[in-house]
C-alpha positions as CSV (number, residue, x, y, z in Angstrom):
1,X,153.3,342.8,123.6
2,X,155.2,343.9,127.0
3,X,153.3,346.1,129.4
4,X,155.9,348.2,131.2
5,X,153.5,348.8,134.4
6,X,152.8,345.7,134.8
7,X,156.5,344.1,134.7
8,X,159.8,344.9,133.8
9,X,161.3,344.5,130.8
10,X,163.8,342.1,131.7
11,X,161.2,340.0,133.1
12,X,159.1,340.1,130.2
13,X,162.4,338.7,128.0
14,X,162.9,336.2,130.9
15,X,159.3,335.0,130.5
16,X,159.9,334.9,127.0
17,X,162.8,332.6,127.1
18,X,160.6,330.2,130.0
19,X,158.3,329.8,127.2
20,X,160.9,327.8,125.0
21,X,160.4,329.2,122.2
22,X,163.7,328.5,121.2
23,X,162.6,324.9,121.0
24,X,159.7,325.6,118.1
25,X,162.3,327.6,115.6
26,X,164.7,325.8,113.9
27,X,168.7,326.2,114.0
28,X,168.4,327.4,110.5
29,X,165.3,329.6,110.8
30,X,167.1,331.0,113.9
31,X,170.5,331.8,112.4
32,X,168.3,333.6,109.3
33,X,166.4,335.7,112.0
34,X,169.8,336.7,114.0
35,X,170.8,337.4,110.8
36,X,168.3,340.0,109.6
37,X,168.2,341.3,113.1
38,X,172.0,342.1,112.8
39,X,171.3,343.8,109.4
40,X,168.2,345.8,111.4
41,X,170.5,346.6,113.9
42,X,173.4,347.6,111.7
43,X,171.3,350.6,110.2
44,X,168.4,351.3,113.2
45,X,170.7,353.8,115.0
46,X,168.3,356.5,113.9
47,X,165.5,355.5,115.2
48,X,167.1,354.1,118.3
49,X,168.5,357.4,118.7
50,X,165.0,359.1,118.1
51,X,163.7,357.4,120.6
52,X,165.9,356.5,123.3
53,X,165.8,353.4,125.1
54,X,161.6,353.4,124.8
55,X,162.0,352.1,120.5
56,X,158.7,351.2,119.4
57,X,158.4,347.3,118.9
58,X,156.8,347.3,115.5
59,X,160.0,348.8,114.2
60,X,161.7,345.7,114.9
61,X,162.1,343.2,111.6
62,X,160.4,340.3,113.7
63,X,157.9,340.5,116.6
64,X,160.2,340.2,119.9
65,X,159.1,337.0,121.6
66,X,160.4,335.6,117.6
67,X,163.5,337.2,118.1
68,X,164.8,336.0,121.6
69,X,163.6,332.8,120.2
70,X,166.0,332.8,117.9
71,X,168.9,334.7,120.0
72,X,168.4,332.0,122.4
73,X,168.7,329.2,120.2
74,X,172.0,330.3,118.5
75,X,173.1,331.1,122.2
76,X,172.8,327.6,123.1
77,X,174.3,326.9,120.1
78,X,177.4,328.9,120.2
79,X,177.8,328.1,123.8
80,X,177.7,324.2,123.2
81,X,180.3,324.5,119.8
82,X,182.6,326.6,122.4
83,X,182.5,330.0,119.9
84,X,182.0,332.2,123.3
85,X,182.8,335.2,121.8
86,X,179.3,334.5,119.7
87,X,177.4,333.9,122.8
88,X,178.8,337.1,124.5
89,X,177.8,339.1,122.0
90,X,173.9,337.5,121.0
91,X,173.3,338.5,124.9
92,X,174.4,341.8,124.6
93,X,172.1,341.8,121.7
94,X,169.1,339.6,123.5
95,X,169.7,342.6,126.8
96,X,169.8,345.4,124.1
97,X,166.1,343.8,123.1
98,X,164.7,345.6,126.1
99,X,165.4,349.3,124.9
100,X,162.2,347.8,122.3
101,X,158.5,348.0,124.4
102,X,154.7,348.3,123.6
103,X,154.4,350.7,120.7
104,X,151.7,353.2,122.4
105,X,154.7,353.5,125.5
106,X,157.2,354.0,123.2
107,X,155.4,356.8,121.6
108,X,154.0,358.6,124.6
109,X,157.1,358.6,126.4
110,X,159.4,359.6,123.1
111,X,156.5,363.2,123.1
112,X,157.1,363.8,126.8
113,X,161.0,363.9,125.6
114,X,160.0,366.2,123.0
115,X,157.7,368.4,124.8
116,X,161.4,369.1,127.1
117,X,163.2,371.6,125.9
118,X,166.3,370.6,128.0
119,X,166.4,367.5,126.3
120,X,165.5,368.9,122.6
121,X,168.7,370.9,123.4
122,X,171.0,367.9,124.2
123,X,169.4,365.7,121.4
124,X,168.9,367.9,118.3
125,X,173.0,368.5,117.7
126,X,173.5,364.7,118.2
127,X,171.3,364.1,115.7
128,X,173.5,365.8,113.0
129,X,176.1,364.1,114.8
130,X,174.8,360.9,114.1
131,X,174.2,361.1,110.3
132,X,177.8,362.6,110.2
133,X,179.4,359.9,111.8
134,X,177.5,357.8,109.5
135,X,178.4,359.2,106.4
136,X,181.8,359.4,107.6
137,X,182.0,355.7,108.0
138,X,180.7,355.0,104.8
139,X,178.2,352.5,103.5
140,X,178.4,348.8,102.5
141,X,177.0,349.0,98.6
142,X,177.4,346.2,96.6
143,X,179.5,344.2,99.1
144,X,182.4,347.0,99.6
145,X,182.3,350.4,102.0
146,X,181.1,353.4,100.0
147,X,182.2,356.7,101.6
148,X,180.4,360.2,99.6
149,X,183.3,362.6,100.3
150,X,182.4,365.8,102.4
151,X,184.4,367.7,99.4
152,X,182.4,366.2,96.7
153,X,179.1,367.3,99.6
154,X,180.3,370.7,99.7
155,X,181.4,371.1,95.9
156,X,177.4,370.2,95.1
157,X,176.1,372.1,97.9
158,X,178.1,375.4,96.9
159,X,177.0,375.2,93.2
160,X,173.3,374.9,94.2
161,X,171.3,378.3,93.5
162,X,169.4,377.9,96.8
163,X,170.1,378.4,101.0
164,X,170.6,375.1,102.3
């Protein structure tokens, strides 16, 4: 568990990666956890958006020192088999890791942002915003994209008896 007063965050993944971890996980074990990180990451926008770049860590599918355990393995990995494109992108991923710190931080700092009423007014409409997007992209179901149409939304919402 990071403890923001005490160091940074980036420090804390740079100590992380000094442990070499990466050297305990396994290339399989470590393309599994990349793996069900990208699928975290592929739906967490919510809660990355609820809390801003101060997410709690228990949110994430692994404890963190795990994770850039495995990012840094398949980094090496990538990087030695030439797919740089790979490599480029599990960085961004292992920097991203930072938005994730101590779960009593996160919280406190996520009730100072709510306590604003500045920034409930800026957040709140992207909030809709983000669902929106969402259901305008669709979701994977079954292997294909899945897209509710905003008629078929409003057809059921207009025959409902009640204000929504």
């Amino acid at each position: 568990m990071s403890d923001f007063k005490e160091e940074s965050r980036a420090n804390y993944i740079d100590r992380i990666v000094e442990s070499n971890i990466s050297e305990l996980i396994t290339l399989e074990e470590a393309d599994k956890i990349v793996r069900v990180l990208g699928l975290f990451l592929e739906h967490a926008g919510f809660i990355t958006y609820l809390f801003v770049i101060n997410v709690p860590e228990s949110t994430l599918p692994y404890p963190k020192y795990l994770l850039v355990g495995a990012l840094v393995k398949m980094l090496h990995y990538h990087h030695k088999n030439g797919d740089y494109e790979a490599r480029d992108n599990l960085e961004k991923i292992l920097i991203m890791l930072t938005q994730f710190i101590d779960d009593d931080q996160a919280l406190q700092k996520a009730a100072v942002n709510f306590n604003n009423t500045k920034f409930r007014e800026s957040w709140v409409p992207g909030l809709a915003k983000l669902r929106n997007d969402k259901m305008e992209d669709g979701y994977i179901i079954d292997g294909k994209r899945w897209q509710f149409s905003n008629s078929r939304i409003e057809e059921i919402k207009n025959s409902l008896n009640i204000e929504v």
